[in-house]
C-alpha positions as CSV (number, residue, x, y, z in Angstrom):
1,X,-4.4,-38.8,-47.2
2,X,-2.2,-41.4,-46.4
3,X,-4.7,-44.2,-47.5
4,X,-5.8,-42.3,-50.5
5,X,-1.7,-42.1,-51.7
6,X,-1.6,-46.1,-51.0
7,X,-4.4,-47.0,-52.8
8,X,-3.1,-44.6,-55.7
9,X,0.2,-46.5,-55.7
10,X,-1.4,-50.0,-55.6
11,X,-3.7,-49.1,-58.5
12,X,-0.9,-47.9,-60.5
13,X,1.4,-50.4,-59.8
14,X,-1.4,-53.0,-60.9
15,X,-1.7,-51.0,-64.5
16,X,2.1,-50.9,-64.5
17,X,1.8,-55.0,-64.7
18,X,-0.6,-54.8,-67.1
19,X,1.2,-52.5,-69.4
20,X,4.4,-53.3,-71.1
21,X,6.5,-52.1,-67.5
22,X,8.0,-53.9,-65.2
23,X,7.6,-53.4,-61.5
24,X,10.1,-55.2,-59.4
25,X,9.0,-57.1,-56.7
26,X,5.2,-56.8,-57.9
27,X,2.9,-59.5,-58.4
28,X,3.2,-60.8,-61.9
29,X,0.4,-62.4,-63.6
30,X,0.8,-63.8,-67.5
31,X,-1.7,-63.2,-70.0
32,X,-3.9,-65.9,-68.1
33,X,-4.2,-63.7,-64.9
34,X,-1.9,-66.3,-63.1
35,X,1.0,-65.8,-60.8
36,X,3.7,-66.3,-62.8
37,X,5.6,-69.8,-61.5
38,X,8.8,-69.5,-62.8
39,X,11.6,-69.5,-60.0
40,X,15.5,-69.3,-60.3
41,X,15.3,-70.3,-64.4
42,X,16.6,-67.9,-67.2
43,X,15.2,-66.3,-70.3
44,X,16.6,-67.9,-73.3
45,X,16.3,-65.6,-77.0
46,X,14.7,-68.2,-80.0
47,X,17.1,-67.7,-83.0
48,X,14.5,-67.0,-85.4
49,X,11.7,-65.3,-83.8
50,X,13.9,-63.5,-81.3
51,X,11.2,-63.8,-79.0
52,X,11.6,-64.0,-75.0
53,X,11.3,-67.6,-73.3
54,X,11.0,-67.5,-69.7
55,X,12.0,-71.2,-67.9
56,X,11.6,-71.8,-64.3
57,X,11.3,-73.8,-61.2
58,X,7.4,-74.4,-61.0
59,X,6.9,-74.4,-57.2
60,X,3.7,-76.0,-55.7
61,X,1.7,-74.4,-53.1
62,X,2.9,-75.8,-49.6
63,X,5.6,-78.1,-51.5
64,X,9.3,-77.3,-51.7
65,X,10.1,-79.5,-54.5
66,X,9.0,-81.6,-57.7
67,X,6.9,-79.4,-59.5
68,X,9.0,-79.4,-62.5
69,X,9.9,-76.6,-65.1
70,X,7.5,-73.8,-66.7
71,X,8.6,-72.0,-69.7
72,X,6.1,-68.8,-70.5
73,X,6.9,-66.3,-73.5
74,X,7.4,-62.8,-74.6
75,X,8.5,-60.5,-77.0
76,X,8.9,-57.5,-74.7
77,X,9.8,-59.2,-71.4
78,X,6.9,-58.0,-69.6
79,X,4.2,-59.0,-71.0
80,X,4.1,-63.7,-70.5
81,X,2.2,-66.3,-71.7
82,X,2.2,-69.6,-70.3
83,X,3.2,-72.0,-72.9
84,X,3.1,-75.3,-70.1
85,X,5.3,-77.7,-68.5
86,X,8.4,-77.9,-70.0
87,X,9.9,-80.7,-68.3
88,X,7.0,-82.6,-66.5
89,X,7.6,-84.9,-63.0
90,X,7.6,-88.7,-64.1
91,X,6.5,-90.8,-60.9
92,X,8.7,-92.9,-60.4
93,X,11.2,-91.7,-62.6
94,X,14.7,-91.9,-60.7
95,X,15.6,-88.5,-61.5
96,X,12.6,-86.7,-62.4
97,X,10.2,-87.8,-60.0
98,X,7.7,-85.6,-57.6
99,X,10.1,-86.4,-55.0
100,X,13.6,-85.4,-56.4
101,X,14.9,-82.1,-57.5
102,X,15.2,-79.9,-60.3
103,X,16.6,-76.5,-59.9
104,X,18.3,-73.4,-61.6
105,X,17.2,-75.0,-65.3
106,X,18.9,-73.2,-67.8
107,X,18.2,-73.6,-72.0
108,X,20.6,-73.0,-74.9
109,X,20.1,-73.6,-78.4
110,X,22.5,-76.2,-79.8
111,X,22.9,-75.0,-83.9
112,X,24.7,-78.1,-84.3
113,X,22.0,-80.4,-83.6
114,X,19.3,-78.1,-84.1
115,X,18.2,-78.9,-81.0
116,X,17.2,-77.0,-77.4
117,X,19.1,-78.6,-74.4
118,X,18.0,-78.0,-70.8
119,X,20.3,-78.2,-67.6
120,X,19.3,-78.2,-64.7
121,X,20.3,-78.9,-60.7
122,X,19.4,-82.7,-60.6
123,X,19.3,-84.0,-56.9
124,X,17.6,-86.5,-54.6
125,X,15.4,-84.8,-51.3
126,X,18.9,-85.0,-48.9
127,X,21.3,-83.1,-51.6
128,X,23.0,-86.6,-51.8
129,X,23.3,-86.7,-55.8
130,X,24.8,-82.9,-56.5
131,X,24.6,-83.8,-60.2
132,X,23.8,-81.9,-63.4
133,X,20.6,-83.0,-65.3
134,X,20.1,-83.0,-69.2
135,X,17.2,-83.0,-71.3
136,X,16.1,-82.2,-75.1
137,X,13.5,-80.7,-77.3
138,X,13.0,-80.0,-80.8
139,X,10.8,-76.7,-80.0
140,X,12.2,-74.1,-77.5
141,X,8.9,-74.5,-75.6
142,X,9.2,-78.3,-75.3
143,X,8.2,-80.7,-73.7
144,X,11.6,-81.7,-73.0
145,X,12.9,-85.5,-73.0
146,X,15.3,-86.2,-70.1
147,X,18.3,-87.6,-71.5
148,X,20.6,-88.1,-68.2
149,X,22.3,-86.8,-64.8
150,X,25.8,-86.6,-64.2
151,X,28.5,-85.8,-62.0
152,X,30.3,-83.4,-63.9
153,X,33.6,-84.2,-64.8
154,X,33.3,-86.2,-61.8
155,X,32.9,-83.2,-59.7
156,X,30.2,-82.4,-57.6
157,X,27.6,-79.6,-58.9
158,X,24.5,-77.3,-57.1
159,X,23.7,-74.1,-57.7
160,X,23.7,-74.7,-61.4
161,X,23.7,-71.3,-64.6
162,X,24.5,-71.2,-68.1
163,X,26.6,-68.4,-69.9
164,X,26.5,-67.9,-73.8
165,X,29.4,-65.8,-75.2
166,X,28.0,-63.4,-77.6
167,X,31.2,-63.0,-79.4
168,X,31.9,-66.4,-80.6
169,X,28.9,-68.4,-79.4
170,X,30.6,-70.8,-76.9
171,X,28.3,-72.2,-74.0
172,X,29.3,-72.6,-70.4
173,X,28.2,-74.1,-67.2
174,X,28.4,-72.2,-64.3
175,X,28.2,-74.0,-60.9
176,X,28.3,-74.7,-57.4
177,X,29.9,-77.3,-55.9
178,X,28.4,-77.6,-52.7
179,X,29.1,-77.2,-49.5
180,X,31.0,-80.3,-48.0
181,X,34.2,-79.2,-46.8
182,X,35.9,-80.8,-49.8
183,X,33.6,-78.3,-52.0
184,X,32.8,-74.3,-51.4
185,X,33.9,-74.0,-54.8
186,X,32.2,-72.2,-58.1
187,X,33.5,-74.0,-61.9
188,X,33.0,-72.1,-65.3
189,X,33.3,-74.7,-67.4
190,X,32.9,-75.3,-71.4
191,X,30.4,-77.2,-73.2
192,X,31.3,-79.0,-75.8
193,X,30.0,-77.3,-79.5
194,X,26.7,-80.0,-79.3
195,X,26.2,-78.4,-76.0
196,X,25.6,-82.3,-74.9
197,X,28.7,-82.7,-72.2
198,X,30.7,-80.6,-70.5
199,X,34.8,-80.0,-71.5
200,X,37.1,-78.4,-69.8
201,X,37.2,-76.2,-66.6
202,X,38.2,-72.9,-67.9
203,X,38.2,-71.0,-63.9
204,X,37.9,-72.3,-60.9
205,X,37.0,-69.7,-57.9
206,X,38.2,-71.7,-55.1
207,X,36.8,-71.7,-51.4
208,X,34.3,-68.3,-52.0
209,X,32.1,-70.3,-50.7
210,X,29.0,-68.7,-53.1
211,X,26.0,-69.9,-55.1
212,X,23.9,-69.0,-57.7
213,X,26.1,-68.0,-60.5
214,X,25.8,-65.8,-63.8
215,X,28.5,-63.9,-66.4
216,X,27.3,-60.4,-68.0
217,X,29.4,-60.0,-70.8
218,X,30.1,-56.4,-72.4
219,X,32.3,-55.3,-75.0
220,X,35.6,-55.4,-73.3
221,X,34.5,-57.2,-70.0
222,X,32.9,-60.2,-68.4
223,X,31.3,-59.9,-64.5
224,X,30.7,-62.3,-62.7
225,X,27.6,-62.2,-60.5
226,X,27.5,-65.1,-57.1
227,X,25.1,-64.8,-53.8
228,X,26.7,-65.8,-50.3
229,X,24.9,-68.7,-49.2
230,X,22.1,-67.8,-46.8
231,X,19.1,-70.1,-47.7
232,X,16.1,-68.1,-48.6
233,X,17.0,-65.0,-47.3
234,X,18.5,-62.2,-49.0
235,X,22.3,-61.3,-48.8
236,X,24.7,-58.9,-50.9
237,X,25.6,-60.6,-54.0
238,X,28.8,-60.0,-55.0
239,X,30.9,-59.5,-59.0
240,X,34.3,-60.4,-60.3
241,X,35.7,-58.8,-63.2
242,X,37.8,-60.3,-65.8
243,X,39.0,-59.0,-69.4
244,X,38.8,-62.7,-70.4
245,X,37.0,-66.1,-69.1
246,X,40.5,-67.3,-67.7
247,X,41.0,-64.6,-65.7
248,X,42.7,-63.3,-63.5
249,X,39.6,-62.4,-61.8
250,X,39.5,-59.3,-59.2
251,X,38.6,-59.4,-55.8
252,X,34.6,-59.4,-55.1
253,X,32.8,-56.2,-54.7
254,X,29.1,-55.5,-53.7
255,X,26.6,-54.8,-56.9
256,X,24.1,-52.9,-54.7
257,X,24.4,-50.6,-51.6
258,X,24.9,-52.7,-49.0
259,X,22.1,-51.8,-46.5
260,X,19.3,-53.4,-49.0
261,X,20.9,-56.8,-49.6
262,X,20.7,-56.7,-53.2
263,X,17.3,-55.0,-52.9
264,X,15.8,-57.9,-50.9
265,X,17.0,-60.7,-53.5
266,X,19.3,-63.6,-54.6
267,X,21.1,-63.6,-58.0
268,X,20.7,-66.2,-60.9
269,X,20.9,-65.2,-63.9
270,X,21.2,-62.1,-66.4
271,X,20.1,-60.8,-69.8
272,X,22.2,-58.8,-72.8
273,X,19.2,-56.9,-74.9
274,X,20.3,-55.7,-77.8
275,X,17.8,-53.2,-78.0
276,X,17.0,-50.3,-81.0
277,X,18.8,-47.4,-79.3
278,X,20.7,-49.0,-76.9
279,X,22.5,-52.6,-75.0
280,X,20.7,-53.1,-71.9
281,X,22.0,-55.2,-69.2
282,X,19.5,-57.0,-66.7
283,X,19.9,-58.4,-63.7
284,X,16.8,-61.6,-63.1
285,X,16.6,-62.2,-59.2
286,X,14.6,-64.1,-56.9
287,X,13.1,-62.5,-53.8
288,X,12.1,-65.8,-52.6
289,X,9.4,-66.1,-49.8
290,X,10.1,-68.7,-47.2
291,X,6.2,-69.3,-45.7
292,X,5.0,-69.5,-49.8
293,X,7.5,-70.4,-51.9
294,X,5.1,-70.6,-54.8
295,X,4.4,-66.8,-54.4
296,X,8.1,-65.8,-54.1
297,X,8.3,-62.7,-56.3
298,X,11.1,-61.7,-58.8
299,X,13.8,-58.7,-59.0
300,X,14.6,-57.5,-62.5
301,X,16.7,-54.4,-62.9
302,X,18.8,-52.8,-65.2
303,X,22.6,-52.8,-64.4
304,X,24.5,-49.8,-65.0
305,X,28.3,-51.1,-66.2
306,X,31.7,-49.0,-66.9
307,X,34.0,-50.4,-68.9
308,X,36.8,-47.9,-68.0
309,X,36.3,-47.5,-64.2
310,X,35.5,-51.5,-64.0
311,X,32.6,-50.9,-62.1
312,X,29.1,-52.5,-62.1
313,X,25.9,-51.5,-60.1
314,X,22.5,-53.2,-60.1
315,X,20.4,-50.0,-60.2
316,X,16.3,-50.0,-58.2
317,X,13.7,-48.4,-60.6
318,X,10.0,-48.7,-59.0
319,X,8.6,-49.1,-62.1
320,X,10.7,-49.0,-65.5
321,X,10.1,-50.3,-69.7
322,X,12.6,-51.8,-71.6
323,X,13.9,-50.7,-75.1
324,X,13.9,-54.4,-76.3
């Protein structure tokens, strides 16, 4: 009985992936019947089609690094095509070679320039660099042309995400700053309006000593969402909570029960759908798997926010659809 209820489970949860659902912490394929290879990235919306593009790290069987960046798309955010290679290796490139690294990329449409602008973690294989990498495209898919990597504002900068007010359109960086002793620091930090440099440091949350960033922004609130730094394993990823970007900030508090450490996964980034009946919030997460990175699997859940009780909670759903 026991085998027959498993094999019931794995069939559905296969048809679940097939179907418009998504099943956290299932084996995604796209519309290839590939793994989806798409790690620690975001989902960036296309102005005019509105439809779903998917970038990531693009993580090579028994290789770390230097894959470079996928981008798949989708218009209900469960069903992916693989669109290619975003942002390609170049030997001997001295920042985008096999060997260095490129990590967190994150895309925002810049309506100034009519352009799509990719950042990314840019770093050599030691973590020597800590720099923030910039490329462009004309298309959302790409391929992206790198443009630079820079210290910035002459800081250092790691865990790297990107935060798009919905209100008045204003990009920031989100980001890491290492952890050297001088560092242990997380920046939110403005663009400027070509979305080509960065501005002016707008918080600063000083010696947290987190990673892997993102802002969900509702009506009347912004939360900030940071993972302790424990490598590849999971942890309990914290949120701050703010009326405005400045602050002040509240202390942390835990966005799952404690006991499943964030339901086995790292933060990195988060999604505002603006669906037909209703504004869902979605946390994206990596369950990353140490022995095969390339197969590391992804968390996405919906996150149930009150505005009047300032409270936010990641929320498990086996299986779940999205009102997109």
């Amino acid at each position: 009985m026991r085998v027959e209820t498993l094999f019931s489970w794995l069939a559905f949860a296969a048809a679940a992936a097939r179907a418009k659902y998504i099943v956290p912490g299932g084996r995604w394929h796209d519309t290839d019947g590939n793994l989806i290879n798409a790690h620690a990235g975001g989902v960036t919306v296309e102005p005019e089609t509105g439809k779903f593009y998917w970038f990531g790290e693009y993580k090579i069987e028994e290789q770390e690094e230097g894959g470079g960046v996928t981008v798949y798309s989708s218009e209900d955010l469960a069903t992916w095509t693989y669109e290619g290679l975003a942002l390609a290796p170049i030997e001997g490139h001295p920042y985008i070679s096999p060997e260095h690294i490129i990590q967190r990329p994150k895309v925002a449409y810049s309506e100034s320039l009519n352009q799509y602008h990719m950042w990314w973690h840019a770093d050599n294989s030691t973590y020597g660099w800590l720099l923030q990498g910039f490329a462009t495209a004309d298309t959302i898919a790409g391929p992206y042309t790198f443009v630079n990597a820079t210290a910035p504002l002459g800081n250092w900068s790691q865990d790297f995400g990107m935060f798009t007010d919905h209100k008045d359109g204003r990009a920031y960086a989100l980001y890491s700053n290492g952890d050297r002793k001088e560092g242990r620091d997380v920046y939110l930090t403005t663009f400027n309006d070509d979305i080509t440099a960065l501005d002016t440091v707008v918080h600063r949350w000083d010696k947290f000593d987190l990673e892997a960033p993102t802002i969900i922004q509702t009506e009347g609130s912004y939360y900030a969402l940071m993972s302790h730094k424990t490598g590849y394993r999971p942890n309990n990823v914290v949120a701050f909570r703010a009326d405005s970007l400045a602050g002040p900030w509240s202390q942390p508090f835990f966005v799952a029960p404690p006991n499943t450490r964030t339901f086995n996964s790292q933060s990195g980034f988060s999604l505002r759908i603006v669906g037909e009946n209703k504004t869902t919030y979605l946390y994206l997460g990596d369950q990353w798997d140490s022995n095969s990175l390339w197969e590391s699997r992804y968390i996405w859940l919906p996150v149930n926010i009150d505005d009047e009780k300032k409270t936010l909670e990641v929320e498990w759903h086996d299986v779940y659809e999205l009102d997109v």
